[in-house]
PDB file of the backbone (N, CA, C, O) and the ligand in Angstrom, with CONECT records:
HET     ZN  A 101       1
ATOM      1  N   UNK A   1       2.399  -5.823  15.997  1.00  0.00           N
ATOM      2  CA  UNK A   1       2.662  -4.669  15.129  1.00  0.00           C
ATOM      3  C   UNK A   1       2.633  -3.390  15.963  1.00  0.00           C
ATOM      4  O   UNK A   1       1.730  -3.254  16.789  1.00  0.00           O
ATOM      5  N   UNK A   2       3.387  -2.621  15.833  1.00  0.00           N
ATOM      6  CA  UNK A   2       3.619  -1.738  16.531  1.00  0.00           C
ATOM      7  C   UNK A   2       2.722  -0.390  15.895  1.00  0.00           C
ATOM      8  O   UNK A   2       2.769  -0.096  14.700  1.00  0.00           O
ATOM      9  N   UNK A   3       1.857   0.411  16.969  1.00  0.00           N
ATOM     10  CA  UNK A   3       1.139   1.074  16.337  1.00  0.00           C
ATOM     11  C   UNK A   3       1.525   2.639  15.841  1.00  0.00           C
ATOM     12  O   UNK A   3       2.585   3.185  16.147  1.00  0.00           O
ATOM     13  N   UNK A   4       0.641   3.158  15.152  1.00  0.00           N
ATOM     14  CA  UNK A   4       1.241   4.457  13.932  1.00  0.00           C
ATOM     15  C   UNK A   4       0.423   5.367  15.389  1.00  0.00           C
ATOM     16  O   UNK A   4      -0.488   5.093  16.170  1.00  0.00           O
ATOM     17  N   UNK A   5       1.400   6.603  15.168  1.00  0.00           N
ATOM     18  CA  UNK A   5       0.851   7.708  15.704  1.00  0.00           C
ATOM     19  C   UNK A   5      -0.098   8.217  14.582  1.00  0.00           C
ATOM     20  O   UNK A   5      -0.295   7.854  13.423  1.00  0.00           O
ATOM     21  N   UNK A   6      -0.749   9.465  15.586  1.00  0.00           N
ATOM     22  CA  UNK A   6      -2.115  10.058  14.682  1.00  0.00           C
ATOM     23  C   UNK A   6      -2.093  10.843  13.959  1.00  0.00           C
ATOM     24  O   UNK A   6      -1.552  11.767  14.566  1.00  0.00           O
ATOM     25  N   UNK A   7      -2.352  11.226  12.837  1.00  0.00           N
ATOM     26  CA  UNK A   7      -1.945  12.336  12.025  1.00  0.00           C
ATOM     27  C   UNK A   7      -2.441  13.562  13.009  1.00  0.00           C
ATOM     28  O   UNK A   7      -3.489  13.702  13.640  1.00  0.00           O
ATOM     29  N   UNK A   8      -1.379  14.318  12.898  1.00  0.00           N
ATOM     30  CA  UNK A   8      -1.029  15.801  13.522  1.00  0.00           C
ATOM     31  C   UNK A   8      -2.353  17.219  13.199  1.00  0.00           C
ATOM     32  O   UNK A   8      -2.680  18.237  13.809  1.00  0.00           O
ATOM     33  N   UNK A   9      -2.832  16.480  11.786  1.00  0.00           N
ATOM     34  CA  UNK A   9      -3.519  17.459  11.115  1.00  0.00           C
ATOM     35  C   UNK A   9      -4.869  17.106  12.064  1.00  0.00           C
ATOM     36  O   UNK A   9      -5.356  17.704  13.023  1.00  0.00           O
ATOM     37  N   UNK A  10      -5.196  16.055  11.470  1.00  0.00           N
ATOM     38  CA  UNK A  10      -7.303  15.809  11.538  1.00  0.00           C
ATOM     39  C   UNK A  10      -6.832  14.999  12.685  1.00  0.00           C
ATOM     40  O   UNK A  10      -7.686  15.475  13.434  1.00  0.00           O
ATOM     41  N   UNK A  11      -6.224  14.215  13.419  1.00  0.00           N
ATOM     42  CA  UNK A  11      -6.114  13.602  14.592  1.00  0.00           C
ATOM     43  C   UNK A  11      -6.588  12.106  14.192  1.00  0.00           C
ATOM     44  O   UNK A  11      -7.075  11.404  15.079  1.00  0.00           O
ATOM     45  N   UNK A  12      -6.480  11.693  13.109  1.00  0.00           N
ATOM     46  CA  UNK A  12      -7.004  10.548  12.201  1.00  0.00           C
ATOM     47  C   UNK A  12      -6.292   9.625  12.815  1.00  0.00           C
ATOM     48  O   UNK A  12      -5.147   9.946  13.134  1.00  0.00           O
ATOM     49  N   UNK A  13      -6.808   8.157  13.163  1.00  0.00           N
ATOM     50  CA  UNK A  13      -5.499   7.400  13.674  1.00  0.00           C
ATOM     51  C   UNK A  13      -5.416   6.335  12.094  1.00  0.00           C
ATOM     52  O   UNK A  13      -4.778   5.289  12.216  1.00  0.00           O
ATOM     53  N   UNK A  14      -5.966   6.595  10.882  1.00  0.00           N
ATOM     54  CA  UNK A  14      -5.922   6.256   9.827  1.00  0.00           C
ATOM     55  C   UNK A  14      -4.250   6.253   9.282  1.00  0.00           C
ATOM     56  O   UNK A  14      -4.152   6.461   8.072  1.00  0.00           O
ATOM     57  N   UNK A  15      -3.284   6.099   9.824  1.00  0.00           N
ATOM     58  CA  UNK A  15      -2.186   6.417   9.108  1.00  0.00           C
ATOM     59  C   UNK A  15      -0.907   5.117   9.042  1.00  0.00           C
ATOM     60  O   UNK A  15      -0.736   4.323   9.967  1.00  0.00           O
ATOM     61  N   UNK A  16      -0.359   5.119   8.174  1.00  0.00           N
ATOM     62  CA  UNK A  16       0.953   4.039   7.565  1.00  0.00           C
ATOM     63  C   UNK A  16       1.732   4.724   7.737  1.00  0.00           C
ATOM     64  O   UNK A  16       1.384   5.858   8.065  1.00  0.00           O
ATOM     65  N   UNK A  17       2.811   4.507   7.648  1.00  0.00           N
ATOM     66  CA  UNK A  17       4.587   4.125   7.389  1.00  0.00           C
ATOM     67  C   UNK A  17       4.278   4.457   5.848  1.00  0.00           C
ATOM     68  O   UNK A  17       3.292   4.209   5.153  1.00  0.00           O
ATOM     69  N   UNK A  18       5.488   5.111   5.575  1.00  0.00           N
ATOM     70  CA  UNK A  18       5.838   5.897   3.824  1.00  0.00           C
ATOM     71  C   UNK A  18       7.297   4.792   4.143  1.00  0.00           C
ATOM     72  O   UNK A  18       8.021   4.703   5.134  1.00  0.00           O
ATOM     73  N   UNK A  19       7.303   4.090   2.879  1.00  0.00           N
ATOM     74  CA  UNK A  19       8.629   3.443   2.507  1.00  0.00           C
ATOM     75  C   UNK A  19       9.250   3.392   1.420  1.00  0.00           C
ATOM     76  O   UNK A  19       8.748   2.918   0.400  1.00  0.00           O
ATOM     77  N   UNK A  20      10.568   3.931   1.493  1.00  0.00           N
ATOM     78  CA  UNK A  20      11.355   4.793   0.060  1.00  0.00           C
ATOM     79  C   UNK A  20      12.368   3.535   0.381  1.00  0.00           C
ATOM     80  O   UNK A  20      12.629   3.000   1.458  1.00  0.00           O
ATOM     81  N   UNK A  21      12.933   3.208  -1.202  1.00  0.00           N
ATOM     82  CA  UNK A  21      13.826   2.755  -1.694  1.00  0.00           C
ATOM     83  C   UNK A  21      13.960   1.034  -1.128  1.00  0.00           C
ATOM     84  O   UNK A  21      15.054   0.526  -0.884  1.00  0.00           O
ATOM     85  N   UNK A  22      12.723   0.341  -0.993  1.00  0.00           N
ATOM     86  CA  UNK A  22      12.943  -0.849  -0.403  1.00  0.00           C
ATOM     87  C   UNK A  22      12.721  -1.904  -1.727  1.00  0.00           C
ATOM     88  O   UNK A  22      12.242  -1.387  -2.736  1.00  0.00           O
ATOM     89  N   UNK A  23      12.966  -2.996  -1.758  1.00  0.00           N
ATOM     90  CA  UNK A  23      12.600  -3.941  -2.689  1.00  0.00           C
ATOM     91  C   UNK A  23      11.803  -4.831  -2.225  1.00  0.00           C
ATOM     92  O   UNK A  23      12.010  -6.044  -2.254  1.00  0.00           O
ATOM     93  N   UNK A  24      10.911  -4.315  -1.802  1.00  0.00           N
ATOM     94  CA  UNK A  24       9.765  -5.326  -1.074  1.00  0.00           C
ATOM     95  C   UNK A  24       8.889  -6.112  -2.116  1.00  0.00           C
ATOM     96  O   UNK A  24       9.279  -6.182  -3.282  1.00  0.00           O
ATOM     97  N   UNK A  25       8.038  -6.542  -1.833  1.00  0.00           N
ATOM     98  CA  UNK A  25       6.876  -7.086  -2.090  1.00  0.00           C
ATOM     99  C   UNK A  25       5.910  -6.397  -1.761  1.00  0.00           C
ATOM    100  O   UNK A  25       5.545  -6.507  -0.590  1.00  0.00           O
ATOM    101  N   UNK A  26       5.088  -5.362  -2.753  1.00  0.00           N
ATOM    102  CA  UNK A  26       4.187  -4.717  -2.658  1.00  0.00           C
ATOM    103  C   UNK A  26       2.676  -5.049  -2.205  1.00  0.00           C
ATOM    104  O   UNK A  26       1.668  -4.378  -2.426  1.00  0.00           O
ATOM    105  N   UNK A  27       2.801  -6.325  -1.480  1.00  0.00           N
ATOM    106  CA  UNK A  27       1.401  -6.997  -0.858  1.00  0.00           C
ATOM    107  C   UNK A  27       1.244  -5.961   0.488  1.00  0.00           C
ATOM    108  O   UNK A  27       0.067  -5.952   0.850  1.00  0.00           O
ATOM    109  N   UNK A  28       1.956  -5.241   1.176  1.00  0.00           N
ATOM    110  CA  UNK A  28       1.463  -4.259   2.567  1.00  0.00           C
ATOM    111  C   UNK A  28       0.667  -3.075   1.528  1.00  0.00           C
ATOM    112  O   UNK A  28      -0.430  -2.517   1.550  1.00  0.00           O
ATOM    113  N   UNK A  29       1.604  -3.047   0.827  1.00  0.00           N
ATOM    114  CA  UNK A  29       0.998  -1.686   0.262  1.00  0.00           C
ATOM    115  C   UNK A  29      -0.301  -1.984  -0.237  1.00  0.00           C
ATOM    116  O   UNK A  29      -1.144  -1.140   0.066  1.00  0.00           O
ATOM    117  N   UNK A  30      -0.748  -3.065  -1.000  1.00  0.00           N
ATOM    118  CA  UNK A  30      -1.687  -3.807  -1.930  1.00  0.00           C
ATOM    119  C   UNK A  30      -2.958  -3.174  -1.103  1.00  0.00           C
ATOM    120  O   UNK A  30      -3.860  -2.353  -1.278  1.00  0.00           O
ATOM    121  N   UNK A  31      -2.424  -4.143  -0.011  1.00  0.00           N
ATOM    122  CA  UNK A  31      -3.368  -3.831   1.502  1.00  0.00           C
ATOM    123  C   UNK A  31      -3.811  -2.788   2.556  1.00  0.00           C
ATOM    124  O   UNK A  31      -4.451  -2.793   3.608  1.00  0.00           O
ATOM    125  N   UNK A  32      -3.035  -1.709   1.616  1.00  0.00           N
ATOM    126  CA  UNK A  32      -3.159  -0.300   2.293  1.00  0.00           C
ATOM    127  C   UNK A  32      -2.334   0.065   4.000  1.00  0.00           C
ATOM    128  O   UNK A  32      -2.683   0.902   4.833  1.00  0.00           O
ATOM    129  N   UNK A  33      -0.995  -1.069   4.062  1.00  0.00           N
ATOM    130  CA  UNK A  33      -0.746  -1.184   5.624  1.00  0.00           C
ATOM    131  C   UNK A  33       0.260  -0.118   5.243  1.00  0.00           C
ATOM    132  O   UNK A  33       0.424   0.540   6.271  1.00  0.00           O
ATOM    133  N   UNK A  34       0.963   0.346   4.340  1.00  0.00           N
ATOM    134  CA  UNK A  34       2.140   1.284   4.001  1.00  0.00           C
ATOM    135  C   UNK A  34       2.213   1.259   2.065  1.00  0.00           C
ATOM    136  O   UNK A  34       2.110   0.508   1.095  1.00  0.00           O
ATOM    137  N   UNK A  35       2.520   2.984   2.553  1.00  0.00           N
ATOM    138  CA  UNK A  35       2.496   3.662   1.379  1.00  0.00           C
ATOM    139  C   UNK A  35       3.731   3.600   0.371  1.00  0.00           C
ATOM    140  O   UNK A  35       4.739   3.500   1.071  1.00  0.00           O
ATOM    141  N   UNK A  36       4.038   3.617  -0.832  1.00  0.00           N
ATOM    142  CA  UNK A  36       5.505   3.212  -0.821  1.00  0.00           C
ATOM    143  C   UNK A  36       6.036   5.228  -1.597  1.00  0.00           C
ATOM    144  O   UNK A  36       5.331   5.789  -2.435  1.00  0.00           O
ATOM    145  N   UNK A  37       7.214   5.800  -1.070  1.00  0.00           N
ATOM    146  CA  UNK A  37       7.073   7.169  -1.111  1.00  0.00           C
ATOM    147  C   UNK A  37       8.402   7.241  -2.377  1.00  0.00           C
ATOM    148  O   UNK A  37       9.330   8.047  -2.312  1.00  0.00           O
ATOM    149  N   UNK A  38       8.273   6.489  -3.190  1.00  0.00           N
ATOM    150  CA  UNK A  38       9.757   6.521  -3.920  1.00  0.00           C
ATOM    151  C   UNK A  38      11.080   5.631  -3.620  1.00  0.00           C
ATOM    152  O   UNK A  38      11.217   4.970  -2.590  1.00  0.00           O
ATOM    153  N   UNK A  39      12.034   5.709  -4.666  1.00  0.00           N
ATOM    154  CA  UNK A  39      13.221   5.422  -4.021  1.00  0.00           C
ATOM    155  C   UNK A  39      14.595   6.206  -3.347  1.00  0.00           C
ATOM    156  O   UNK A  39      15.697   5.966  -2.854  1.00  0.00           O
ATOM    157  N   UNK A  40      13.978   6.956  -3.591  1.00  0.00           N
ATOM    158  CA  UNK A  40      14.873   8.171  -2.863  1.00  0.00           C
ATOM    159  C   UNK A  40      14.738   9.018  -1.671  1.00  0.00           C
ATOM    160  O   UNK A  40      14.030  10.013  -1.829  1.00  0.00           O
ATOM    161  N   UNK A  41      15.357   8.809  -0.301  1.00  0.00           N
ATOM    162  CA  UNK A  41      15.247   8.817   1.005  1.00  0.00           C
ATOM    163  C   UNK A  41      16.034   9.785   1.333  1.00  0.00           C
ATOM    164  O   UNK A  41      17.247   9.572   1.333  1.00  0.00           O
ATOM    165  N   UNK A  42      15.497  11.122   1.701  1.00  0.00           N
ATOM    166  CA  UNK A  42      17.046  11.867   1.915  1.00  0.00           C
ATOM    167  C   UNK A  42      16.717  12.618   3.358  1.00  0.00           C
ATOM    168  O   UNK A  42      15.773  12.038   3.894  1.00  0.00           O
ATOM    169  N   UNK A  43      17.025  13.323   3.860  1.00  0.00           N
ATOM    170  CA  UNK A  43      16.970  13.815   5.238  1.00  0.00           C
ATOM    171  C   UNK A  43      15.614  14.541   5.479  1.00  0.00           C
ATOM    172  O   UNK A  43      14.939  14.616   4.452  1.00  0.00           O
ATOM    173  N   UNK A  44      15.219  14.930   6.264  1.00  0.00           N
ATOM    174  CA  UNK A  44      13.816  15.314   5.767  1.00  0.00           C
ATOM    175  C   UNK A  44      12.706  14.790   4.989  1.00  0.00           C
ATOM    176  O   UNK A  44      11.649  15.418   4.944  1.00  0.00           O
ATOM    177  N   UNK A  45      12.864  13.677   4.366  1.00  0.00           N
ATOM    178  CA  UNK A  45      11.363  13.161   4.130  1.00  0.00           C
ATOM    179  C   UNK A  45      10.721  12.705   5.029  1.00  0.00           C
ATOM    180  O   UNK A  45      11.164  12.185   6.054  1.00  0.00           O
ATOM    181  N   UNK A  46       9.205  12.916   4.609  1.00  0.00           N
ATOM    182  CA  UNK A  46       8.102  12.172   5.220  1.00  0.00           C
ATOM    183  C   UNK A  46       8.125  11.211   5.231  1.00  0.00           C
ATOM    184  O   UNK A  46       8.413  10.489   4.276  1.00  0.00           O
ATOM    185  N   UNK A  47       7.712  10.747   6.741  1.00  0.00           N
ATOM    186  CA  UNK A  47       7.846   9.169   7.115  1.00  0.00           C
ATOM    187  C   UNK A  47       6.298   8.557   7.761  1.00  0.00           C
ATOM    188  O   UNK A  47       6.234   7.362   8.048  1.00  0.00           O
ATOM    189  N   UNK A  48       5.295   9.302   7.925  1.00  0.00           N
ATOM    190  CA  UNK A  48       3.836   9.060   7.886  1.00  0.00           C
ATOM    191  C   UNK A  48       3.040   9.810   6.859  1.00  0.00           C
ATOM    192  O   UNK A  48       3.317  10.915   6.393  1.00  0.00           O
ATOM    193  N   UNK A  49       1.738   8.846   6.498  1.00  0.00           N
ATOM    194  CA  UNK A  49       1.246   9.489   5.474  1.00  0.00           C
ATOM    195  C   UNK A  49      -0.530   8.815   6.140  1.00  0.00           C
ATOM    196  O   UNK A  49      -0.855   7.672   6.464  1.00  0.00           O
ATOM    197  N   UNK A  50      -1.338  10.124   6.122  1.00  0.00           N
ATOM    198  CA  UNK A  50      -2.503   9.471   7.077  1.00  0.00           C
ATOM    199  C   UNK A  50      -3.419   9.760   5.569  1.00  0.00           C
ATOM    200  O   UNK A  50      -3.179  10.601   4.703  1.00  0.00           O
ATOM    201  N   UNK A  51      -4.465   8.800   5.618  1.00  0.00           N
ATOM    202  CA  UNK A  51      -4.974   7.865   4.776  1.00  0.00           C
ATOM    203  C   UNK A  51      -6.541   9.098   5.045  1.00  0.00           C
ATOM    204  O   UNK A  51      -7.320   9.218   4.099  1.00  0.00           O
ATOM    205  N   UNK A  52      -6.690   9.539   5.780  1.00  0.00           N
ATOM    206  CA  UNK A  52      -7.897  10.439   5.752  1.00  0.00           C
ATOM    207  C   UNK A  52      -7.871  11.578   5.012  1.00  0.00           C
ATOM    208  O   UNK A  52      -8.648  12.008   4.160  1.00  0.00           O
ATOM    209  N   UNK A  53      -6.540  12.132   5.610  1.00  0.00           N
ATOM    210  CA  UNK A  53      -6.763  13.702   5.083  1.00  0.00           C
ATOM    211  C   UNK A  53      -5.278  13.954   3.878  1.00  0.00           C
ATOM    212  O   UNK A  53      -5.099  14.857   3.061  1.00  0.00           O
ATOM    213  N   UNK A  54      -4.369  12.691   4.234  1.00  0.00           N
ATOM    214  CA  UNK A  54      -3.652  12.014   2.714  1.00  0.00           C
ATOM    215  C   UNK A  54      -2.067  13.733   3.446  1.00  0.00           C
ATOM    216  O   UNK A  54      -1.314  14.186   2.583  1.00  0.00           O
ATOM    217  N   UNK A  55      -1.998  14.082   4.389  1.00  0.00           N
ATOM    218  CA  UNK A  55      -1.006  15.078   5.339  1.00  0.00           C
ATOM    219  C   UNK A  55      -0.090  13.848   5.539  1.00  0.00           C
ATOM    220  O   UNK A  55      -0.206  12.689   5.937  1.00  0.00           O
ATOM    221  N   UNK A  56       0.935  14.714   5.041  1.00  0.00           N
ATOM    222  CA  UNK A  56       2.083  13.665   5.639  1.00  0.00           C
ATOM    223  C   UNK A  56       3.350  14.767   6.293  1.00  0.00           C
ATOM    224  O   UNK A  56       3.735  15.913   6.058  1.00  0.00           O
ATOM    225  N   UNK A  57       3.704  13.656   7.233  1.00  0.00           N
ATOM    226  CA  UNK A  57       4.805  14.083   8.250  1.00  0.00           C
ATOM    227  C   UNK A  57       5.990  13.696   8.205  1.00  0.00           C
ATOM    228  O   UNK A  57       6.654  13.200   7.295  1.00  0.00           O
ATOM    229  N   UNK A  58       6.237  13.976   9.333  1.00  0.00           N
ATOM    230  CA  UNK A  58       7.514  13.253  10.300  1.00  0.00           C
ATOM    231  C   UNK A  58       8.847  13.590   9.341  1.00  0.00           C
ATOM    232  O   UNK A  58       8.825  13.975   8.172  1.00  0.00           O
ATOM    233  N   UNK A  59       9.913  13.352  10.115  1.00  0.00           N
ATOM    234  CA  UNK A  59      11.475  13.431   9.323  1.00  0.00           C
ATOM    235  C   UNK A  59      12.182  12.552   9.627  1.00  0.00           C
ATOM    236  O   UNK A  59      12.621  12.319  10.753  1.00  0.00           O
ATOM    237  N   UNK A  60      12.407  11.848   8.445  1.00  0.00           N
ATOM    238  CA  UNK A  60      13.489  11.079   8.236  1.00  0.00           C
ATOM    239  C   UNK A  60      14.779  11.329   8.538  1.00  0.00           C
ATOM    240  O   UNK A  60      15.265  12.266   7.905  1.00  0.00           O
ATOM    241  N   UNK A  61      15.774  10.559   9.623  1.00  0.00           N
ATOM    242  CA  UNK A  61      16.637  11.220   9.745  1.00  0.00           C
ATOM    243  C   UNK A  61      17.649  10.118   9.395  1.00  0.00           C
ATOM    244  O   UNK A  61      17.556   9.009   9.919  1.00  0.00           O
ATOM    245  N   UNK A  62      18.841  10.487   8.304  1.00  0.00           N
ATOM    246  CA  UNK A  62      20.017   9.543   8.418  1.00  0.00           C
ATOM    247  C   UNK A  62      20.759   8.976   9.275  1.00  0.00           C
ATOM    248  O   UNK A  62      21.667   8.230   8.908  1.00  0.00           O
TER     249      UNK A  62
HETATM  250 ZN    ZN A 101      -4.942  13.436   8.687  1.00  0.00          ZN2+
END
């Protein structure tokens, strides 16, 4: 598994993957490995979401 960078804010290495619009099986999420952020993915969304201080980042890019 490839590992999550640290949240930017608190330096938390507490953080998942945000996943929009997938039809998964909500057992990662169940498990707290990724957050699920909606189904709607558009340029600029957040693509980490750190589990300490709940700051989310990064940009989604098409
Ligand atoms: Zn944080």
């Amino acid at each position: 598994m490839e590992e999550n960078p640290k949240c930017p804010k608190c330096g938390s290495d507490q953080t998942i993957p945000i996943l929009y619009g997938l039809p998964i099986s909500n057992e990662a999420e169940k498990r707290g490995e990724v957050i699920l952020g909606g189904c709607l993915l558009v340029n600029g969304s957040p693509i980490w979401h750190c589990k300490k201080c709940h700051n989310r980042w990064g940009e989604f890019k098409c």
